[in-house]
N, C-alpha and C positions, 0 to 999 in steps of 0.2 A: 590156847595158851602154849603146850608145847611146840605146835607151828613159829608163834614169834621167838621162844628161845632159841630155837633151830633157825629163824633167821637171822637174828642175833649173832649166835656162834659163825654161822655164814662169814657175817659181814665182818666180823671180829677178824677170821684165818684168812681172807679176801685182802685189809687193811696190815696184816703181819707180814703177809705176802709179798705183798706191793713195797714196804718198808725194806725188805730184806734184799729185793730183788733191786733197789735202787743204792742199798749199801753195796750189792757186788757189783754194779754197775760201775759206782766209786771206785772201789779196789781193781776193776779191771782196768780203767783210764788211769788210776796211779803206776800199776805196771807196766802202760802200754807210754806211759812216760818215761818210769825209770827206765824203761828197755832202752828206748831211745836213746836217753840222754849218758848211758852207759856207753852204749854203740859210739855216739859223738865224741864223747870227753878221753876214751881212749882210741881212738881213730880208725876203730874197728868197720869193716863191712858188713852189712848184714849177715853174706857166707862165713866171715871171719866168726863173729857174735855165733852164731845159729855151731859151726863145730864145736866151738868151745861151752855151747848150752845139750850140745847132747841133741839137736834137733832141726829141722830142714831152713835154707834159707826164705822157702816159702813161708813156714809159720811164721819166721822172724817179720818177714814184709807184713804178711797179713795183718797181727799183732799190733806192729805199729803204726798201720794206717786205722786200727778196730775193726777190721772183719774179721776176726775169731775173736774171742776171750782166753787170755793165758789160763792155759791147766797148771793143775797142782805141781807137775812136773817141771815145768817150765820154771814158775813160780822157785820151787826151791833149789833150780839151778843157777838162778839168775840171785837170791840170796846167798849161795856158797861163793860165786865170784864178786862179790860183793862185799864179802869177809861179815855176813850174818851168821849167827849163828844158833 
């Protein structure tokens, strides 16, 4: 009996996981948009975009093609010029 509650819980933190990890999946391709379409709409270069975020023109490339996931850093540099707040 406790074996299948314990598989139960398993399957339960397994499916929470899988949910969560697909809403930051979400959130990462919104950023790797807004990044983007920031860079474009003010006709910024990547190295332009990247000093003004405080961070290398490599993350910025990476970023926007999805080979990293924007960090929290990034994230809320890319909101300050953005006029979030």
């Amino acid at each position: 009996m406790a074996r299948k509650k314990l598989d139960g819980d398993l399957q339960a933190v397994a499916t929470t996981l899988a949910q969560a990890s697909a809403q930051a999946d979400a959130a990462a391709d919104a950023v790797r948009t807004a990044l983007r379409v920031y860079r474009e709409r003010h006709q910024l270069t990547q190295a332009a975009l990247a000093a003004r975020l405080g961070v290398s023109r490599v993350t910025v490339a990476r970023v926007e093609v999805g080979l990293r996931k924007p960090s929290a850093q990034l994230v809320r540099a890319l909101e300050k010029l953005g006029g979030a707040k």
